[in-house]
N, C-alpha and C positions, 0 to 999 in steps of 0.2 A: 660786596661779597655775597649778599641775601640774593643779590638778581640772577646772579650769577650759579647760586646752590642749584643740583640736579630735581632736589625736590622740588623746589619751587619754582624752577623751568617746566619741568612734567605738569603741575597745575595751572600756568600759565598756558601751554598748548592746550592743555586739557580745557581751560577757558574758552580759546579763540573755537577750535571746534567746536562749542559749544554754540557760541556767538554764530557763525558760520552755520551751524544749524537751523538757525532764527529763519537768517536768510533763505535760506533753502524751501524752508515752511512757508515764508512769505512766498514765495515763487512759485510754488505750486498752486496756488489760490487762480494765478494767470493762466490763459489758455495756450495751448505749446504747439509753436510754427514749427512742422515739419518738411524744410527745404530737397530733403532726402527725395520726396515723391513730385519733382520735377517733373522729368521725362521717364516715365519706365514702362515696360511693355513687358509680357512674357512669350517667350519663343521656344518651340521643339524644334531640334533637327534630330532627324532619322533618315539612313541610307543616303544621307546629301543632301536631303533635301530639308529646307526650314518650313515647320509648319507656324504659322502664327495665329495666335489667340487674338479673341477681342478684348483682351483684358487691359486697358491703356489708364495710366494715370497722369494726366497734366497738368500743371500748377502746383503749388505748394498746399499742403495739408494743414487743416488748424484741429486742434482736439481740444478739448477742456468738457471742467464741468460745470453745467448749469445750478444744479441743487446738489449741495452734498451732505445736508443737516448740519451744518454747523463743524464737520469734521476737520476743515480745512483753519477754522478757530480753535479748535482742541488743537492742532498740532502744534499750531504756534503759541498756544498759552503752556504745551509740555516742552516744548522749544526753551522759551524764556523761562521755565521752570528751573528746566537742567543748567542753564545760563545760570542764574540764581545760583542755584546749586555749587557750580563750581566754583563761579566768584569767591563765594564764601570759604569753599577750599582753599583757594589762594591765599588766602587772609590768615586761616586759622594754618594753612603751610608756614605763610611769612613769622606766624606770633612764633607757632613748633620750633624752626630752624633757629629763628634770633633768643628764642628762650637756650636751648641747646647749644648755641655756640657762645652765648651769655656765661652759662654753667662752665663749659668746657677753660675759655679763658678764664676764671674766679679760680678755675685748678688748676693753671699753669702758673698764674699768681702766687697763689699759696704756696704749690710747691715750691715756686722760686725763690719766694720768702723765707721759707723752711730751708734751702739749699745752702745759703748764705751763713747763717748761725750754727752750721753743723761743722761748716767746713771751719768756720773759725774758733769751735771747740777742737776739732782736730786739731789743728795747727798747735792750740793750749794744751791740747793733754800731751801731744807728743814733746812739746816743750816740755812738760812735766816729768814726764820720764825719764828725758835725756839730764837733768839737774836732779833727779834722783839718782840713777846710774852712777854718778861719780861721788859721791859719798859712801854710795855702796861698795863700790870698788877698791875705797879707801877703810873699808870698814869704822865707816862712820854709823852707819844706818843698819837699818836690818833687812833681812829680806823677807818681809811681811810688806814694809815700805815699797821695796822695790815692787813688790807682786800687786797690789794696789794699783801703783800708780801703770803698772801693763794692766791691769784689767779697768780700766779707766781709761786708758789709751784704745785699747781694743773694742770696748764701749762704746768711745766715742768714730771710729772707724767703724763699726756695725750702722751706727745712726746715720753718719754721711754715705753710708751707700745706700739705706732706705729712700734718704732724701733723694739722692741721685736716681734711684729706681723710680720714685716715684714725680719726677719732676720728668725723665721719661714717658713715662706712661699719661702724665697730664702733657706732652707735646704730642703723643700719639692722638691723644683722645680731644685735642684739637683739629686735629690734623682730618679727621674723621669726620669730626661736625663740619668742617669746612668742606670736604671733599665729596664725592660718592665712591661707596667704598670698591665700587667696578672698577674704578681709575687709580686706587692703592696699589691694584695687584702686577707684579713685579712684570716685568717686562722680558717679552723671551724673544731668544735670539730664532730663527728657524733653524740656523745654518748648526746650532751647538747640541 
């Protein structure tokens, strides 16, 4: 799931061009065959007619530098700097996102745990009501009794929809650490 988060893909790229950078730095240190100046000539033509220059180059070109103070070291030690650098993003990405989706599950837990005990108070209070009811009905009981045990009932219907809101929102807010939040967004038709 970690290799796969958009954050920790982003730093991961952000690695390899990093790395790739190195490379690059090392390679300019070499001298650079340009195959380009083969055969080439420069030519005018005017009114029909081609004027040519003596300007001919043949064989391939080599360029480099001989001395360059030490610049060609400085890049590659700012090179592997930024390497460094990133690496270390990766790392402290990987701890961010596993900490974050750590959290996020410990809240779908809980809620879930929570979910469970409420609904089974529901189930009790409304039992509770309904074997009040018929006493009351009978004028057995009072209706202090009966209004209790509805606000006791309603009570416990207030808490199980807490739970249930919030046993939501801890799958939302999973859903988010796992995800990036660009790829939540709903999906449109063009045609609609």
């Amino acid at each position: 799931m970690l290799a796969s988060h958009p954050s920790v893909a982003t730093a991961q790229r952000e690695a390899a061009a990093a790395w790739s950078d190195i490379g690059a730095a090392r390679a300019s240190r070499y001298p650079r065959l340009n195959l380009g100046a083969l055969l080439t000539g420069q030519w005018l033509r005017v009114g029909g007619q081609a004027l040519n220059f003596s300007t001919w180059a043949a064989g391939p070109g080599v360029a480099g530098t001989i001395v360059d103070g030490g610049a060609a070291e400085s890049q590659i030690d700012s090179a592997e700097a930024r390497y460094r650098e990133s690496a270390a993003k990766v790392v402290a990405v990987v701890r961010a996102s596993a900490q974050h989706i750590d959290n996020a599950l410990g809240a779908t837990n809980f809620a879930q745990a929570r979910a469970e005990p409420t609904q089974q108070a529901l189930r009790v209070a409304l039992l509770s009501l309904r074997i009040t009811e018929v006493p009351w009905r009978s004028g057995a009981t009072t209706l202090l009794m009966l209004e209790d045990a509805r606000r006791q009932y309603s009570r416990a219907q207030s808490n199980a929809i807490l739970a249930a809101k919030d046993r939501a929102q801890a799958w939302v807010g999973l859903v988010r650490a796992t995800c990036n939040q660009g790829l939540l967004s709903p999906r449109t038709d063009p045609e609609n």
